[in-house]
N, C-alpha and C positions, 0 to 999 in steps of 0.2 A: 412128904414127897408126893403122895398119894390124891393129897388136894390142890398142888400143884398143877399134878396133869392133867387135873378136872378141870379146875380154873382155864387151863390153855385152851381144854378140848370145847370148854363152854366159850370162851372167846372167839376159837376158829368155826364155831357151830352158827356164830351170830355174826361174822363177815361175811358181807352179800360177795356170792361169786359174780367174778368177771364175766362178761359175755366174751364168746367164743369167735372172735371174727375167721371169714375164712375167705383166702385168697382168689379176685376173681378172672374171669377168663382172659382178661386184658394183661395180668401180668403173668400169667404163664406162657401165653404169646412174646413177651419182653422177653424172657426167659431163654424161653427157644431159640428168638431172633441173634441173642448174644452168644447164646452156646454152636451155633450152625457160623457166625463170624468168627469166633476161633478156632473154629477147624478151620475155614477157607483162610487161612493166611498166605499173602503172596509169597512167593518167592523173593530173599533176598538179591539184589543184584551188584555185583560186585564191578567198582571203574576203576581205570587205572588214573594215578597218581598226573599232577599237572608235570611235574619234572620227567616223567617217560611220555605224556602225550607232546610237549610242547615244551620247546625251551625257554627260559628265562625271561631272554631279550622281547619274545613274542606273547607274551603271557597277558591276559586283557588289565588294567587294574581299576579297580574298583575308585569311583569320585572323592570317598573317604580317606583312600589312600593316597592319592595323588598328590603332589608337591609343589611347590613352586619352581618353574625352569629359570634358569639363569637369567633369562630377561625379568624375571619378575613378573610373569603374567602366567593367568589358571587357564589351561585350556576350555576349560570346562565357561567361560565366562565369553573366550573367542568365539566359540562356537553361538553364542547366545546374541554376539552385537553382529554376526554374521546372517544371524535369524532376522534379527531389528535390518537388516543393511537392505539383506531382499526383499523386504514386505516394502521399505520406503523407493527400490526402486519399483517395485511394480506397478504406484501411481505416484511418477515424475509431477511437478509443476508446469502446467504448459508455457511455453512464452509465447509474449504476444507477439505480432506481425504487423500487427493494425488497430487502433485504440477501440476499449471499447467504451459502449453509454454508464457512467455512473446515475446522471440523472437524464431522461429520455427528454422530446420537446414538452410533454404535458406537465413534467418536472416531477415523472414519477421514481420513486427510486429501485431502481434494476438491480437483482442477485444473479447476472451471468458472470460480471467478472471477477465471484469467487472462487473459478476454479484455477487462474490466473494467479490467486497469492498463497504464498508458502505457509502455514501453520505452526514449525518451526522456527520462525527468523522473526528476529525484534529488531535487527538493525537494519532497518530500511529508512528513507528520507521520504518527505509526501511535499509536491511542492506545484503550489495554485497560482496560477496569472488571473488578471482583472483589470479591467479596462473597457474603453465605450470601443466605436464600430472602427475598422479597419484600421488600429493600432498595431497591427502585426506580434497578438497574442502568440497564435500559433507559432509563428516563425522563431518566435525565442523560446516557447518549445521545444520545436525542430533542433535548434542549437544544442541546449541540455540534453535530449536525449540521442544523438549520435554518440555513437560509440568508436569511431572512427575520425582521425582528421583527412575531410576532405579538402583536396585541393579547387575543386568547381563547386563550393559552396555557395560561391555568392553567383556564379550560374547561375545554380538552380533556383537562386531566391528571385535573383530576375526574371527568370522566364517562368515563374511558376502559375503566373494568371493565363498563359496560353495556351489553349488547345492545346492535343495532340493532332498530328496532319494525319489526315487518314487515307492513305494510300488502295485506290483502288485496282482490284484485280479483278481478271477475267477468268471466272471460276466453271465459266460453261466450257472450255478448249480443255481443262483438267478432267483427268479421270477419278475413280474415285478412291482410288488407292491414293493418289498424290493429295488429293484435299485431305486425306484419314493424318498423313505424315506431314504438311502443311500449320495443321489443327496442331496436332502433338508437338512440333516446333515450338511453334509462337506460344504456349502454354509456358512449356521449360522456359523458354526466352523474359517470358513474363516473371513466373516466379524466380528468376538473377537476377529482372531488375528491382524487382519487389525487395530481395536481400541488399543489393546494392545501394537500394533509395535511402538516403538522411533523412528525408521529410517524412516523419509520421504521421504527424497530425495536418489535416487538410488543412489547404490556403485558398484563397481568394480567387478566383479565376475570372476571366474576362465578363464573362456572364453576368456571375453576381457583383464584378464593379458597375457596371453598365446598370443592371435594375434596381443596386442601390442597398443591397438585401446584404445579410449576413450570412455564416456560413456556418457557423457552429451553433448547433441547437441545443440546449441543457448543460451538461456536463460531460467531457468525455476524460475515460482514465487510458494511460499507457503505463507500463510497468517496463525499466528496461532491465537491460545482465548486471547492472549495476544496483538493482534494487533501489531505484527512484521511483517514485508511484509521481507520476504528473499530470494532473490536472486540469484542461481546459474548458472556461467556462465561456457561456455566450456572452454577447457585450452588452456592456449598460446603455440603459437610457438609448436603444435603438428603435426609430419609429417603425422600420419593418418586423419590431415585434409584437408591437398593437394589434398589427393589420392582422398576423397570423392567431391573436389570441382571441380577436374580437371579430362575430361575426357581422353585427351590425355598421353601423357608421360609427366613425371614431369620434370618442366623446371623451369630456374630461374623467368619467367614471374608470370608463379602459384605461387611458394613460395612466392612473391613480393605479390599477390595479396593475399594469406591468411596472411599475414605479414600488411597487411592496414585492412583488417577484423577486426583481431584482436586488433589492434591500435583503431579502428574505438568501440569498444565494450567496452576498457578499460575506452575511455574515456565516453561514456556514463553511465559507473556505477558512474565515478566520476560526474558525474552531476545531477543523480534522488537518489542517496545512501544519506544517515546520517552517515552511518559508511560503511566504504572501508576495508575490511581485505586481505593482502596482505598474502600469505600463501608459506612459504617456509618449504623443510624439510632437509636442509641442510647449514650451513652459508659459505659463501653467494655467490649465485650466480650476480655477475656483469653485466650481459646482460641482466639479470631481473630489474634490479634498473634500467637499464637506457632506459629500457622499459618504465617503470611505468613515468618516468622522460618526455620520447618524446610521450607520450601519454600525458599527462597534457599540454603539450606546444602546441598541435594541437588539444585541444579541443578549440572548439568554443566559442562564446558568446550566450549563453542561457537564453531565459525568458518568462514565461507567458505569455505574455502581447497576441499572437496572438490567444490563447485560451479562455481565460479565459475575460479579461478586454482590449477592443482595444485601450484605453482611454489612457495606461500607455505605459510611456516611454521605450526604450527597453535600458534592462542594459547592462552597462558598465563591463570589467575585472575585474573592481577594484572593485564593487558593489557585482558582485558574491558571493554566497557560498560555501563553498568547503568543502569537506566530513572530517569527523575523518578517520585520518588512523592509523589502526589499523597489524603491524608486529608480523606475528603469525610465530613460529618456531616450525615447528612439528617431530614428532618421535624423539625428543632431549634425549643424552644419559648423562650417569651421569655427564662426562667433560662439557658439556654446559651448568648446573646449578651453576657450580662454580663462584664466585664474577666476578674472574677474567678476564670471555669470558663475562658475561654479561657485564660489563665494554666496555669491546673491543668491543662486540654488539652496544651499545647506544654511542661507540662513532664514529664510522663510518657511521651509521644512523643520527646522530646529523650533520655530516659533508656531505652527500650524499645528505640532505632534507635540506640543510640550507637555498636555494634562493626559494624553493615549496611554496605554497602556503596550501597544505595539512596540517591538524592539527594533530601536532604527541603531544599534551600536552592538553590533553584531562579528564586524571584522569584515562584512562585504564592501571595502573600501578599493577610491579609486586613488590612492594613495596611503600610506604605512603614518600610523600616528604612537610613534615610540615610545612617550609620556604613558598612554594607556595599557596597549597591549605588549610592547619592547619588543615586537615583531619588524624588521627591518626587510616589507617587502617591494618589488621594483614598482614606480610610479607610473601611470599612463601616459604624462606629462615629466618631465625633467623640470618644469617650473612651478608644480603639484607642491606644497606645503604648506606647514601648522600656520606658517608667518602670512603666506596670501592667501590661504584658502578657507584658516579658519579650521579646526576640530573636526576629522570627516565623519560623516556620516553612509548610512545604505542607501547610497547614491550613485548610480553605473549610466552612462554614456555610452551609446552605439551607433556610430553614423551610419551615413544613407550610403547604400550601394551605387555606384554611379556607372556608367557605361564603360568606362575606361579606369575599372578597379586594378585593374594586371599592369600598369601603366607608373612601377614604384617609383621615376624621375619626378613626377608632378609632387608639389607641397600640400601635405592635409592637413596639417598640424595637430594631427593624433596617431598612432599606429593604425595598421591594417586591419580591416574587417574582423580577418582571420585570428588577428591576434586578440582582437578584444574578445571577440568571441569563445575563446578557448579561456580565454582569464576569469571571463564570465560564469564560466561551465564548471571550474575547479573552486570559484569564490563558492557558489551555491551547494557542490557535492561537499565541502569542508567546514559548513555551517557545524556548531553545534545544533545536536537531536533532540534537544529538550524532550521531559515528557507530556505529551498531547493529554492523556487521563491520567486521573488518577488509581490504576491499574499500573502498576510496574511491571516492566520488559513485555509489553502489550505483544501479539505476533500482529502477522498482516493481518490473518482471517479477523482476528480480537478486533484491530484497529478499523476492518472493511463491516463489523458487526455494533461498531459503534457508531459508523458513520450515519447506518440504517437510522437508529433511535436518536440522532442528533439529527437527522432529516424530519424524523417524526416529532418530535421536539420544538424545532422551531416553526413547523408549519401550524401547526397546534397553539404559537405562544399571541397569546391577545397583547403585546406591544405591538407587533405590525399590524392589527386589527386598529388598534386607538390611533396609532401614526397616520392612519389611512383616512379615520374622521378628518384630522385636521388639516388633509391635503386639498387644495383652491377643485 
């Protein structure tokens, strides 16, 4: 036992002792700070119960708790499309009043009227007229977009090249209170007639028939309550476009270049349009069809994808969209209502558009072809059919306003004005919407952001450069 405890004491003799740490002033400071916290402990305070503050019925409940009410909807969710409801009225969509410039005269392309389209809405219509000089673009237009049936429509189309009479007054005998409420008048008076006007888009007026000039410069847009986006463009092949384009003397070079201008315009209607109305007032001019013709062959390949989604592939010719085309024949006189020119009409257009790609079989018909569509709709003619006229086509008739339009005893041997006009109006709002990109359920803003880079596009595309070498 004895060598035992020597062994241990000799063992404990030879472990090195530990060093002695010793606590520094930083944690006897923790120390204190902990021990002076639990003294200062607050006071409890004691609440009363929700069932003695408040009763039952009145009691707040918590989002987790909440239920579904009898209707099936979470308040919690109203309150949230109530949040979305105000924020969207606080910047409304303006409407228009008065068109504005898509493309200005230098044919550049203008971003004023995207405050004008809705960024929500995919269901709109976009719908381009084309045609050479005083075709009465505008005026069919005017037609589409009234919102309203007027009874002195075909008034105003007659008297729309005339002045207004300007009625002079003696403003030196007034005082100046009467001229201040004079002013304020004729303002209000102005903006009823401005609400009351059908015609949007300007017309022709005595002036510009007389020096021969046009009246529409570039492109202008109107948007109506109907959500048609309508499009008037200048007219082709118009010599007082030269004049304004070219400052020197007019040479074959200028014509050559408003001659691709114009190519350059036809075919971007056919690319952002739903419906393409080609507007003649005489049958037929030849150099116009084959206009329309080398305008489609030198339009480009067009797509979204640089706008919109960079992810998608860029399309193909064959992938494309392409507009309804719609052959308007205007100021027609009683001999073009007959079977027999309609006939002759749809079948030179049947044979002119047969390799296009343009949709002439659309349902804008001036009579119902049952075999096809088994739509049984009223004819413009009573002696309208498959048997004399032939398979119809997007082929519309509108005759010429005459002096003694109000005058229903005399024989026209078509309906009134008024009627075709409103036939005309609900054939074109009831087209199919095809889609324009290949972007699905495009909005306006999408659709008015692609117009931009399909403008930029075609100005840019070396076809109407090469087409322009080989013009005389």
């Amino acid at each position: 036992m004895a060598d035992k405890k020597k062994k241990i004491i000799n063992t404990k003799d030879t472990l090195p002792r530990r060093p002695v740490i010793l606590k520094s002033d930083r944690d006897a400071s923790k120390d204190l700070i902990k021990g002076n916290q639990e003294k200062e402990k607050q006071p409890t305070i004691i609440l009363k119960t929700r069932e003695q503050s408040t009763p039952k019925e009145d009691r707040p409940i918590s989002p987790k708790s909440q239920t579904i009410d009898a209707d099936g909807i979470y308040p919690s969710k109203i309150a949230q499309n109530e949040n979305k409801e105000k924020k969207e009225q606080k910047c409304p969509v303006k409407e228009m009043s008065q068109p504005v410039k898509l493309l200005d005269e230098n044919l550049e392309f203008n971003t004023a009227a995207l405050e004008f389209l809705n960024d929500s809405n995919n269901n709109y219509l976009v719908v381009g007229v084309m045609g050479t000089q005083s075709v009465g673009k505008s005026m069919i237009l005017n037609l589409i977009a009234r919102n309203k049936q007027h009874d002195d429509i075909c008034h105003k189309i007659l008297h729309s090249h005339e002045l207004p009479a300007n009625h002079s007054t003696e403003t030196n005998e007034l005082s100046m209170e009467n001229q201040f409420e004079n002013i304020s008048l004729t303002e209000a008076t102005d903006l009823k007639e401005d609400d009351k006007n059908p015609l949007k888009f300007k017309m022709q007026d005595i002036e510009c028939i007389e020096k021969g000039v046009h009246c529409t410069k570039g492109i202008d847009m109107f948007v109506t309550n109907d959500r048609i986006i309508l499009l008037d463009c200048q007219p082709l092949w118009s010599p007082s476009l030269i004049e304004e384009t070219s400052t020197n003397p007019v040479t074959a070079r200028s014509a050559n270049i408003m001659t691709v201008d114009c190519l350059q315009i036809a075919s971007y209607l056919m690319a952002v349009c739903h419906v393409l109305i080609v507007i003649q007032d005489w049958f037929v001019d030849y150099n116009f069809i084959r206009y329309i013709q080398t305008a489609e062959m030198l339009k480009p390949s067009l797509s979204a994808s640089n706008n919109v989604n960079t992810s998608q592939e860029v399309e193909t010719s064959s992938g494309e969209s392409h507009p309804h085309l719609l052959l308007l024949h205007n100021r027609c006189t009683l001999e073009d209502f007959t079977p027999e020119s309609v006939m002759t009409m749809q079948s030179f257009y049947r044979k002119a558009f047969q390799r296009s790609n343009l949709q002439l079989n659309s349902g804008m018909y001036m009579y119902s072809d049952p075999n096809k569509n088994g739509i049984n709709i009223d004819n413009v003619c009573k002696t309208y059919s498959i048997t004399n006229c032939g398979h119809p086509i997007n082929l519309f008739l509108l005759p010429e306003i005459y002096s003694d339009y109000d005058k229903k005893d005399i024989y026209r041997g078509h309906p009134s004005f008024e009627e075709l006009a409103n036939r005309l109006k609900w054939m074109v709002a009831g087209v199919n919407r095809h889609q324009i990109t290949n972007v699905p359920n495009l909005s306006e803003r999408g659709w008015f952001h692609f117009c931009n880079k399909a403008w930029e596009t075609i100005r840019k595309c070396t076809f109407f450069m090469e087409y322009e070498r080989f013009l005389p």
